[in-house]
N, C-alpha and C positions, 0 to 999 in steps of 0.2 A: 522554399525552392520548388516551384511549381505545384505546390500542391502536395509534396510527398512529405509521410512523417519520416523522420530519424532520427536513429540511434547512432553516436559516435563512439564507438566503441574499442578506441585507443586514444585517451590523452591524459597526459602528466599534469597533477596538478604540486604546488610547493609548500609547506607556511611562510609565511612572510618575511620573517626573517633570514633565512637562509634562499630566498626565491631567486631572485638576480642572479647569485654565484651558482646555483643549480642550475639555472635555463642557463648564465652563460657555459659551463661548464660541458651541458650537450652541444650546445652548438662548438665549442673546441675541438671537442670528441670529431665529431661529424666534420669541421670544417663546412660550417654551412652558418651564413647568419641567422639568428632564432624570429620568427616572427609575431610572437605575441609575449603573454607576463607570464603564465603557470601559475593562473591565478583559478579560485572556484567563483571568484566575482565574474570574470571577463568570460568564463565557460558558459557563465547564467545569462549573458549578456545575447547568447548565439538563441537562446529558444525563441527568440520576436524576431530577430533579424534572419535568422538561417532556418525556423522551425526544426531545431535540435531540441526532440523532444527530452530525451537521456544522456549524460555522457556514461559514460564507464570509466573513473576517476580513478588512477594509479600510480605511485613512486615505487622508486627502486631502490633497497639499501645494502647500499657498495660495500658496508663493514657489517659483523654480526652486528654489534654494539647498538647499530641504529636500526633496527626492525623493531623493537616494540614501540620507541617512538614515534615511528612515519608510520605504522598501523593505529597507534593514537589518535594521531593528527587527522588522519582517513577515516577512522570512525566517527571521528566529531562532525566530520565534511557531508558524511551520507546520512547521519543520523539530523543536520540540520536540513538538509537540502534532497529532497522527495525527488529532485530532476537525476541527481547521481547514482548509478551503479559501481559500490565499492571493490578494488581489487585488491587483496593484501600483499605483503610485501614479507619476503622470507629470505633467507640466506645458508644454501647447504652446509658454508661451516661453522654453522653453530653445534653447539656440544647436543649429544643427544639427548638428553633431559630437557635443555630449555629448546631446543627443534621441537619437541614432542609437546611438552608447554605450550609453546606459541603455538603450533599446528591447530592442539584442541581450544586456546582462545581462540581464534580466527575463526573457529566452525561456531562458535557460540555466538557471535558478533552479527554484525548484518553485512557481511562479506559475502558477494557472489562468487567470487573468483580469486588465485594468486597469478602473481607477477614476476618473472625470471629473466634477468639481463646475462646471459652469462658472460657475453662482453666486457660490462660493467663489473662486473661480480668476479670476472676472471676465475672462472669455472667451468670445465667440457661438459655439454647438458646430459651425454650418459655416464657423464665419473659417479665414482662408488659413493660420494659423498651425494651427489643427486639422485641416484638410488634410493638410497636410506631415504631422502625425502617423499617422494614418491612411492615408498612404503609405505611409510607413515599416513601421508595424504589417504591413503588405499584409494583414488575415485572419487571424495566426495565433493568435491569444489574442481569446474574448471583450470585449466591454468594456462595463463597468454605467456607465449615467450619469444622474444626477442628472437629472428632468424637469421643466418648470412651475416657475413662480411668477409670479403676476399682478402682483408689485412689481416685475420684470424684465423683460429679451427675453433672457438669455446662452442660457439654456434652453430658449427656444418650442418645441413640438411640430412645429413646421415645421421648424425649423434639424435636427432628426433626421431627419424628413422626405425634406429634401433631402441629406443623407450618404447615405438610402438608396442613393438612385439611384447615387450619384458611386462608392460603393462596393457591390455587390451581394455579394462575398464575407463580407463583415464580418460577425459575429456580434454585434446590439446591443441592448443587454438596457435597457429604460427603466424609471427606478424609478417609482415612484408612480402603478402604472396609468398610464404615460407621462406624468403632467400633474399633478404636486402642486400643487394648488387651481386647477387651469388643463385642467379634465379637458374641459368641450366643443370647447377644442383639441386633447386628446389627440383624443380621439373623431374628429373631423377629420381627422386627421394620420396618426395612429399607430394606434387600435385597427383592427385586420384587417390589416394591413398583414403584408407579408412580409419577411422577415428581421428581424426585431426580438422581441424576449422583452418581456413585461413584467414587473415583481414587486407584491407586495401593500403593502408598506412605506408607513408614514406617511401610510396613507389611510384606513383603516376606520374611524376616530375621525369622521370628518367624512364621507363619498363616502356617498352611500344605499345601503343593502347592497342595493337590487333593483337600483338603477343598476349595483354595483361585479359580480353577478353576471353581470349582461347585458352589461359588460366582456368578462367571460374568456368566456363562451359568445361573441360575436361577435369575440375574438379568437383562439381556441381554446383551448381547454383545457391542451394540449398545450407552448403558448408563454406559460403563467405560470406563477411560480414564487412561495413563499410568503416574505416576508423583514417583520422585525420591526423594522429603522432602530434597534436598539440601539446607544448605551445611551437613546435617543430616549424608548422604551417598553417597557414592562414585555412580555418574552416572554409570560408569563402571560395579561395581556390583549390581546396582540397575536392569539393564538391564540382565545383565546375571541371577539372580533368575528371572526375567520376561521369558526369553528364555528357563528357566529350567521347565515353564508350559506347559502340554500337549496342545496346543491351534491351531490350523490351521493358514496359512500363511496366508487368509484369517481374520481371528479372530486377529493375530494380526497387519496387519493393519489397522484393524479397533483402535483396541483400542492404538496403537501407533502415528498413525495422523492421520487419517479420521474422528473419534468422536468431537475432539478437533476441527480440523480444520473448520467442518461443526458447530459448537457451537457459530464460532468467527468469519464467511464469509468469512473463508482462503479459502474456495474451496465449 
């Protein structure tokens, strides 16, 4: 894409057997048709055709039961394939011995980050049970989470809000310009704010590109990062509404691969 490197640094991939009824299942959720497989084949597919040099490769597991499985399946994915950046996959109600378990596998793995739907997960991101998580974590692995949805509260731009405070070390990365369809709460809550990243994911379809620019300029440049919610939407067009922002060559790459890169010790 003209020359620029990047990093996509939100997209879902499946195992194979359960792939279909997972990508269809988001697109149910969302009422949106899905546009690609949630495959780690079709992600590898984007480095020649889109110059996607990294994805940052992530599931979500809706029951405790299924978290050490999709962190399995994740580490075989980043451990075969050099182009992925792994995120793990947790769930606050698991019991506190295997939380604390799984926490310290994950730190010993080749995990850059976790992953929290509280949507999906049907959990308020500052209840007591995501507490306990975020104790545990104390700071040491990023964590991407799921922002907004005005058919919800698990996600308000508040309940991150307030993690800030309670945790000042944490590293917390909020998808969808903090506020998927729930953005004058981000804006409230989360843009400017410190310690917290945002990403571009599954908003430029709908966010006004002057609003979604005045976003990253008011929350700095510096703390977004560019991610495409695949298999959500087509990288292809996910990149061109990016490109469709008034933004300097400069600006984007920073938020194309420089933010991310510098996040992950890529550079």
């Amino acid at each position: 894409m003209n020359g620029y490197r990047i990093i996509d640094a939100h997209a879902h991939i499946f195992p194979e057997k359960i792939r279909e009824k997972a990508v269809g299942a988001i697109g149910d959720f969302y009422d949106i048709p899905m546009e690609k497989k949630g495959s780690a084949e079709e992600i590898l597919s984007f480095k020649d055709s889109l110059d996607i040099m990294y994805s940052q490769v992530l599931s979500v597991a809706t029951f405790p039961r299924q978290v050490v499985r999709i962190n399995d399946f994740l580490e075989e994915e980043i451990t075969a394939h050099e182009e992925f950046i792994g995120f793990a996959t947790i769930h606050p109600d698991m019991e506190d011995e295997e939380l604390e378990s799984e926490v310290d596998r994950i730190l010993h793995m080749h995990f850059k980050g976790i992953k929290l739907h509280p949507d999906f997960q049907k959990f308020d991101l500052d209840s007591e049970n995501a507490k306990r998580f975020f104790s545990i974590l104390d700071g040491r692995l990023p964590v991407l989470l799921h922002m907004g949805d005005n058919r919800m509260t698990y996600s308000h731009p508040r309940r991150l809000y307030n993690l800030t405070k309670l945790f000042p070390n944490q590293i917390f990365i909020g998808a969808h310009f903090g506020g998927y369809n729930a953005w004058d709460d981000a804006e409230e809550y989360l843009i400017g704010k410190t310690g917290i990243y945002i990403d571009t994911s599954s908003s430029l379809f709908k966010l006004d590109h002057e609003r979604a620019t005045g976003f990253i300029r008011k929350h700095g440049v510096e703390k977004t990062l560019f991610g495409t919610d695949y298999p959500m939407w087509d990288p292809k067009e996910e990149l061109e509404r990016f490109f469709d922002l008034k933004l300097t060559d400069r600006e984007r790459e920073d938020i194309l691969f420089n933010n991310c890169a510098k996040l992950h010790g890529i550079i």
